[in-house]
Backbone as numpy.savetxt, mean C-alpha at the origin, in Angstrom:
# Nx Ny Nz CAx CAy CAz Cx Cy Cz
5.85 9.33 7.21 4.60 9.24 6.50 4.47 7.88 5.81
5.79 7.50 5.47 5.57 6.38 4.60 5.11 5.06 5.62
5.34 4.75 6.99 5.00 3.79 8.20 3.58 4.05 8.15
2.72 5.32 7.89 1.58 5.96 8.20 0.85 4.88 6.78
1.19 4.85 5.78 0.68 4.63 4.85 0.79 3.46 4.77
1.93 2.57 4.93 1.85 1.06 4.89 0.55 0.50 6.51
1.30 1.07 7.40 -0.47 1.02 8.76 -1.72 0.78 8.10
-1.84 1.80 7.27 -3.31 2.27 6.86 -3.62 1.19 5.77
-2.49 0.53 4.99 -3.26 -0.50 3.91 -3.14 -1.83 4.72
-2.68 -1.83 5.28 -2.77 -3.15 6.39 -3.94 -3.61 7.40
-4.83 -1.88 7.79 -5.76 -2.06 8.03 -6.35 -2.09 6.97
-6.92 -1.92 5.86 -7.59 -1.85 4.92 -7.73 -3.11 4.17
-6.69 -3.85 4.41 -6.51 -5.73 4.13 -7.86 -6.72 5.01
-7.67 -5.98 6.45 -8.58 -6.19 6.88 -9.63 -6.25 7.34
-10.42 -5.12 6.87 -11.79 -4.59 6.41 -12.77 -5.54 5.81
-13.43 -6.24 6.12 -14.46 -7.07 5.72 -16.21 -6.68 5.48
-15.95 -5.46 6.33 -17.47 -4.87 6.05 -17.75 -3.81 4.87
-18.55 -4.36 3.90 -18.21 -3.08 2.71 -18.97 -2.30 2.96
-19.94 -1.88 3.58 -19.71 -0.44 3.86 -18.92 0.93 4.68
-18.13 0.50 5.35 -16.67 1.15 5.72 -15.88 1.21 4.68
-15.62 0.28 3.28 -15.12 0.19 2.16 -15.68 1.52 1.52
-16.90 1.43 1.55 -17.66 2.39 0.24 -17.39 3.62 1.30
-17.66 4.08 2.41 -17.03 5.01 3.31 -16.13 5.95 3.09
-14.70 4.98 3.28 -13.61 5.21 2.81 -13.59 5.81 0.81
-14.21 4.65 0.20 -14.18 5.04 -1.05 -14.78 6.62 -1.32
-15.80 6.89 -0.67 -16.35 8.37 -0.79 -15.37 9.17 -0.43
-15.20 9.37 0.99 -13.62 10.14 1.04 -13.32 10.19 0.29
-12.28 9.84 0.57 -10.97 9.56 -1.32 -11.71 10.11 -2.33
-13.06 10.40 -2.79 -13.80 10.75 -3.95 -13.53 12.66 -3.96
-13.59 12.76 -2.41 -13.48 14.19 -2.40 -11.93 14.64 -2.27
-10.90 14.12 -2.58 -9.37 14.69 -2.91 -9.58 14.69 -4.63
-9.39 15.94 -4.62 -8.81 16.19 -6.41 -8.01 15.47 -6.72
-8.07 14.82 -7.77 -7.66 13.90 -8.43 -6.57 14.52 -9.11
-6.11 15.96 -9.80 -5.21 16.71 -9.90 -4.44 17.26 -9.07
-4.60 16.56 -7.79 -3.53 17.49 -6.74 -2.13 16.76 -6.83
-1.49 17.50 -6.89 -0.13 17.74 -7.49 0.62 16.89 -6.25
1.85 15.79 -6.99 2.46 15.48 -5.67 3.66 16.15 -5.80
4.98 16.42 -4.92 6.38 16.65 -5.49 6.78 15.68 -4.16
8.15 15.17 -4.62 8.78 14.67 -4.17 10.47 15.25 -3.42
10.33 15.20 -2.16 11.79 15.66 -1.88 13.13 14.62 -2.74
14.37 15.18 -3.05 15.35 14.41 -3.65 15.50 13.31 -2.94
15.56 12.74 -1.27 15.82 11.78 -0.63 14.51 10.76 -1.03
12.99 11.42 -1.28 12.08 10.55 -1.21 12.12 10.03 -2.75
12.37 10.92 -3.80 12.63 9.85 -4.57 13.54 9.19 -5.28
14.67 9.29 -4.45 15.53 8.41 -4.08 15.70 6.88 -3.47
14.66 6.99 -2.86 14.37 5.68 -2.07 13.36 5.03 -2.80
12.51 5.84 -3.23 11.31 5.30 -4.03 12.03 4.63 -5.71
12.95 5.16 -6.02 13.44 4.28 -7.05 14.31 3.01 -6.67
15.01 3.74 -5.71 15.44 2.10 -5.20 14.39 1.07 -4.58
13.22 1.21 -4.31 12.34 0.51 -3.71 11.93 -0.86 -5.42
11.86 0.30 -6.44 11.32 -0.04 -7.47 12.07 -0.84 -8.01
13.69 -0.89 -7.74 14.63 -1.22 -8.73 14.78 -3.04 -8.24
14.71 -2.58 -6.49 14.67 -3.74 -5.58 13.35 -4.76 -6.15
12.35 -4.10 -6.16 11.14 -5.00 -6.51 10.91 -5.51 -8.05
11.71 -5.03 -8.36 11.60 -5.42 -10.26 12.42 -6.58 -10.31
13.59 -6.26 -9.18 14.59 -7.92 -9.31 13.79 -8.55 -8.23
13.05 -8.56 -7.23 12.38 -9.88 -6.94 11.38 -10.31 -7.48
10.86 -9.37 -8.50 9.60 -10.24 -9.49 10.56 -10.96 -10.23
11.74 -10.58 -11.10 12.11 -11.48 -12.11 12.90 -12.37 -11.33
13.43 -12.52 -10.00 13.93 -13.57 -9.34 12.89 -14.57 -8.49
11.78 -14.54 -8.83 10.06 -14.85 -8.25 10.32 -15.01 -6.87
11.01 -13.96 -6.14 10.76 -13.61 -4.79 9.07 -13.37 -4.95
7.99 -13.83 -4.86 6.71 -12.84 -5.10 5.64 -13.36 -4.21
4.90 -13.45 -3.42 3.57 -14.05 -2.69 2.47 -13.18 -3.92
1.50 -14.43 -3.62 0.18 -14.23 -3.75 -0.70 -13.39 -3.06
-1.93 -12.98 -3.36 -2.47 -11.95 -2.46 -3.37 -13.04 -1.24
-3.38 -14.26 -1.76 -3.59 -14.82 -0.14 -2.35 -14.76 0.67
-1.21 -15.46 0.22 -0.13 -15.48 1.30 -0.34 -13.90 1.70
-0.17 -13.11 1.40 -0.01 -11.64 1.76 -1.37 -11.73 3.01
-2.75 -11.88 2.57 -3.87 -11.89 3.36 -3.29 -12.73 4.65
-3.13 -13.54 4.48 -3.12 -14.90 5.48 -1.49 -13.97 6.22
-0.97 -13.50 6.04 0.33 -12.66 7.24 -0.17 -11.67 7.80
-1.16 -11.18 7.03 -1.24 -10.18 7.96 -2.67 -10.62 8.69
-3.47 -11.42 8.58 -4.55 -11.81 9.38 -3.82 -12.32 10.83
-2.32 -13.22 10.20 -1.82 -13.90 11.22 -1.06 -13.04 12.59
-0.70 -11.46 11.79 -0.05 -10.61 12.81 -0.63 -9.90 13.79
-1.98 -9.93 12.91 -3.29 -9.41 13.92 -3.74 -9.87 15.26
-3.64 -11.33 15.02 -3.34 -11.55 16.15 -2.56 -12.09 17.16
């Protein structure tokens, strides 16, 4: 799920037409905003190490900008 979800914001980087934006934004309007997540022990397991990993490359300024970020994935596209 988690490959499913990084896919999906990668397309969403590259979305230029805002009304597919506002689209999408409606969706998403209709998930309850109270729906409950739980986490299996392995998932958040990884998810803290993801966090622990990314907290030492902000303070080691491993970090891109949200162009460098734009500009890789425009570039993988094609």
């Amino acid at each position: 799920m988690q490959a499913q979800k990084l896919d999906l914001i990668a397309r969403l980087m590259d979305i230029e037409d805002i009304s597919i934006l506002e689209k999408l934004k409606e969706v998403l309007k209709s998930v309850p905003s109270n729906q409950k997540y739980s986490l299996e022990a392995d998932e958040e397991g990884w998810l803290l190490h993801s966090l622990q990993e990314s907290e030492a490359d902000y303070k080691a300024g491993r970090v891109h900008s949200q162009q460098e970020v734009e500009a890789f994935f425009k570039a993988k596209k094609h």
